[in-house]
N, C-alpha and C positions, 0 to 999 in steps of 0.2 A: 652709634649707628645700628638698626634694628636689621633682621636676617634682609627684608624685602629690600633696600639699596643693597647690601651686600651682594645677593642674586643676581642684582639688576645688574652694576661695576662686573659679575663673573662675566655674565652673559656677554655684555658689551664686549669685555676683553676678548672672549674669544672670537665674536663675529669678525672687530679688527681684525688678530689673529689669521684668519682663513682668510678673509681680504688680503692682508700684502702677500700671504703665500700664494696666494692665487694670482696673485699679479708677478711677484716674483718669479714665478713659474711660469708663468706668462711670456717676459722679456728672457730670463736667459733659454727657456727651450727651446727647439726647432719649430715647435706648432706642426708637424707634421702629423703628429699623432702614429705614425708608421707603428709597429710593433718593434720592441726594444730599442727603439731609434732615444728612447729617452728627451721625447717630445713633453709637453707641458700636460697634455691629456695623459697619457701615460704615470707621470710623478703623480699628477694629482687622482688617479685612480688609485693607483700604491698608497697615498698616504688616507685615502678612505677605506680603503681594505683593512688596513692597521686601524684604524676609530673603527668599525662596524664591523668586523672581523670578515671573514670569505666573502665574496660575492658569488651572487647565483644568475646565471645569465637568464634574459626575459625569455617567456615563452610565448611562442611565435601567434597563441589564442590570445596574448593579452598586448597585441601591437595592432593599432587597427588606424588606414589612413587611408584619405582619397587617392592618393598617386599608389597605391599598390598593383601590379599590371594582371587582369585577369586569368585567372585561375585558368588555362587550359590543358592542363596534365602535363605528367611529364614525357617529352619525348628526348628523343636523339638529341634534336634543334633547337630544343626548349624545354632544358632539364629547371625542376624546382621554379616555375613562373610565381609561384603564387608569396613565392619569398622576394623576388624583384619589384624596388620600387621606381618609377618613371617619375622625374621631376621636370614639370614643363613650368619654370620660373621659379615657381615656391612651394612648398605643402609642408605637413606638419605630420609628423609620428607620433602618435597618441599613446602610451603608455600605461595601460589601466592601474588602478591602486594594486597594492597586495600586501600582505601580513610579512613581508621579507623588506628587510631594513636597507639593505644595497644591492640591488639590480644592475646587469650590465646588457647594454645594448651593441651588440657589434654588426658594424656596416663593410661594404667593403666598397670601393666605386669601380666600375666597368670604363662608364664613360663620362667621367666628371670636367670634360671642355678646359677650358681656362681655369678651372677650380670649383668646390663646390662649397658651401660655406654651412655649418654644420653647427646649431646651437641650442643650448638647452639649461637649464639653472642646474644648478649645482646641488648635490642631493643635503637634504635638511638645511639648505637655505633660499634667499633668495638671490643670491650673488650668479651671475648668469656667465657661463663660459661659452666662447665661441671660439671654433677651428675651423682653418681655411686647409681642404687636401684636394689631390690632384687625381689623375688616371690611377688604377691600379692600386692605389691606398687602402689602409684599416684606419678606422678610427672607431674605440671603443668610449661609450656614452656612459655615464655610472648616474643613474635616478635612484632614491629612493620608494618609498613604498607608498607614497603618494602617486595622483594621476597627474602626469608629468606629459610636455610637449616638448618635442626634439622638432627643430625648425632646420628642415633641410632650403636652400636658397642656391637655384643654377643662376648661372650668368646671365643678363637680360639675351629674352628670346632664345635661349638654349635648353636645350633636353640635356638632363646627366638620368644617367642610369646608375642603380647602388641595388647590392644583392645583401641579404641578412646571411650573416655566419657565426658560426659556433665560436668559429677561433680568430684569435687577432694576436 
């Protein structure tokens, strides 16, 4: 057998590999994604931090979406608007490229109704994870360095409101 099967057998095994973990992680975690709650988001950001080493959270110049609520300064009543996103059904968090191999995105929900459902591929694949959180929730997003879409989705005919944050 010449190097190119050999490569090919690597590759494959590992995509397996990250499939059932990512599904195993899947069924036994909470999916809450909460911070330390040791939800499935959570494991599986840890075990990409370990393959790509540190993450560096995105910068707030390189997220750009129709549902972001406009910019009208900060006040009292309406500290940081221009980091709030407004989801009337669906919209998509656009993530530009960058030279940095693991990026993290952290959301937090205000008013995420009956749930807000929170999806995006998995960084350096195409395997796609999705999390369902509620009011009051973190859920941190891990993209790589490619331009990546985080598919936020409120309940039919419902508003959720989600604020970007540094920490989760």
């Amino acid at each position: 057998m010449g190097n190119g099967p050999k490569i090919v057998v690597v590759v494959l095994v590992l995509l397996v590999g990250a499939f059932v973990a990512g599904v195993l992680l899947h069924q036994r975690g909470d999916d809450t994604a909460t911070p330390g709650s040791g939800g499935a988001s959570d494991q599986l950001t840890t075990v990409y931090e370990r393959w790509f080493g540190d993450a560096a959270d995105v910068d707030r110049k390189d997220l750009r979406a129709d549902c972001f609520a406009p910019d009208t300064g900060d006040t009292a009543d309406n500290p940081d608007n221009a980091d709030r996103l407004v989801v009337q059904g669906a919209c998509t968090l656009w993530v530009e490229p960058s030279q940095t191999r693991l990026r993290l995105v952290r959301l937090h929900t205000v008013d995420a109704g009956d749930g807000l459902t929170v999806s995006s591929r998995a960084p350096e694949s195409d395997f796609v994870i999705e999390d369902e959180i509620g009011d009051g929730e973190d859920v941190t997003v891990a993209v790589d360095g490619e331009a990546t879409g985080i598919g936020l989705v409120c309940g039919f005919a419902r508003t959720c409101v989600l604020t970007l944050t540094g920490e989760a």
